[in-house]
N, C-alpha and C positions, 0 to 999 in steps of 0.2 A: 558331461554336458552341462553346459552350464543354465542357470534357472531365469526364465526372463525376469526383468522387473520393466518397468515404467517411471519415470524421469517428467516430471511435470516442474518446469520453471512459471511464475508469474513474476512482474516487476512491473511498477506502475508507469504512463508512459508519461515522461515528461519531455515535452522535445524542449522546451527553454535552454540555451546554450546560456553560460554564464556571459559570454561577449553579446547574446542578445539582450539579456538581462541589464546588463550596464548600458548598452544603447537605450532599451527602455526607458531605464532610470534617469540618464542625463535629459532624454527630451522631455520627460515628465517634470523634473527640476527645473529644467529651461525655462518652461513653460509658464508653471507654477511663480516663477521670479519675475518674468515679465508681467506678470498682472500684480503679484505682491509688493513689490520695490515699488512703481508708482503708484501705489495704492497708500504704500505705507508714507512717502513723501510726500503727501495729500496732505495728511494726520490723522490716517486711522490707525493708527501706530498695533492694534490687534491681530489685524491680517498675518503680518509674519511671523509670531511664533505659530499661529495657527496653519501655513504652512510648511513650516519648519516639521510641525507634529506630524501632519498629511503624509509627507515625504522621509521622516522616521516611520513612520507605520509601513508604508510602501515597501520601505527598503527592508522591514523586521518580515515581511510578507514573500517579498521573492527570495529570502534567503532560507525563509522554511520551503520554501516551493524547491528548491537547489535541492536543500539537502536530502530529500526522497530520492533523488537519483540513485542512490546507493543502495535504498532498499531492494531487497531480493529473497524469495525464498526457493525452497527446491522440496518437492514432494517427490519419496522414493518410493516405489509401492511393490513392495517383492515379493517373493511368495510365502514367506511367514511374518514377513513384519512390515510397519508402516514408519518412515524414516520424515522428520520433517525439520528442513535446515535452516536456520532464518539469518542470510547473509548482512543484513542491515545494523546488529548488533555486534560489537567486540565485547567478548571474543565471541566466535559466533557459535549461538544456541542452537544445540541440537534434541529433538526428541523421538522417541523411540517407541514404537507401541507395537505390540501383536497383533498381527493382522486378523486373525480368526474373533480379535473378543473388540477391535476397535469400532467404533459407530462414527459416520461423519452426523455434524448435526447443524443442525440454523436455528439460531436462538432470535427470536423479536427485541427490535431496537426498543421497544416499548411506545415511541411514535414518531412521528416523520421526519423530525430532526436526528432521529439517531438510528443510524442504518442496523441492518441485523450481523451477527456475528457468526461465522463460519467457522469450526471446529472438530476437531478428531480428539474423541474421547477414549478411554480404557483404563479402567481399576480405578476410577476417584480421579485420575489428572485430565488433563485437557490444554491443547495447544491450538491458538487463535491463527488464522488463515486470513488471508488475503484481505485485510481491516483497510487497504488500497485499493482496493477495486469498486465500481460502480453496484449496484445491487444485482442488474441483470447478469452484469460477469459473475459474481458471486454465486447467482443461483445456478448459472451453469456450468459453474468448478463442483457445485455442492453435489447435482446430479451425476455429471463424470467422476467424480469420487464414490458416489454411492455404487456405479457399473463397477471400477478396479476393485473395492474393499471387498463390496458386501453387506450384510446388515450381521450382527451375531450369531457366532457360529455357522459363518458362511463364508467362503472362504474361491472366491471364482475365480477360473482361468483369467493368468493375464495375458493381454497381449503382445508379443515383442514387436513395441513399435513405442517410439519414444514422441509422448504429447505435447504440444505448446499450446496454451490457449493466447 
């Protein structure tokens, strides 16, 4: 018979499609030139590298937003170990801990610019979770993490049922 485990995906949600992105971008541009070009024809001749910079920054902005789409992890939680796969990285990072001695944990951002950090620890290492998600999603992967693990030397029934938050 085989031993259940649990299957926990998170992925951040970005719904921006790169064809909306470029839609965005063009009427942001559009837009941006209609007020700079006769601006700049005036002789305020500053306006347009200053929108020029505007619409570099934009574009440096939804192309980090893009490339989150590929992030992914996969939390495996079985009955002796804790598997955690982080599909966002090549090649992709995997880590491994024994479930009986792993601790999930929530470190403090230190203040309200820097959110807190979600983590599974054991023997000295530690692998960071879900650094994508909102704080409230964080706190409630952190508590259904602590139901499947356990805390030290505890080691609780899973359940065969496979979770998505």
């Amino acid at each position: 018979m085989d031993h259940p485990e649990t299957r926990i995906e998170i992925a951040p949600h970005c719904s921006l499609s790169p064809r909306g992105a470029r839609l965005f971008l063009a009427s942001v541009g559009l837009a941006s030139l209609s007020v700079a070009l006769p601006v700049t024809l005036m002789g305020f001749w500053p306006v347009l590298p200053f929108a020029g910079l505007e619409f570099a920054l934009l574009v440096w902005a939804l192309k980090t937003n893009l490339a989150r789409k590929g992030q992914r992890q996969t939390i495996i939680v079985g009955p002796t170990t804790v598997c955690i796969e982080d599909h966002s990285v090549s090649p992709m990072r995997r880590s491994e801990f024994p479930r009986h001695w792993a601790q999930v944990r929530i470190r403090s951002g230190g203040s309200a610019w820097h959110p807190s950090r979600l983590t599974v620890e054991s023997h000295g290492r530690r692998h960071e979770l879900a650094a994508f998600l909102t704080e409230p999603e964080r706190q409630a992967l952190a508590a259904q993490l602590r139901r499947l693990i356990g805390r030290i030397n505890e080691s609780p029934t899973l359940p065969a049922t496979v979770i998505t938050p």
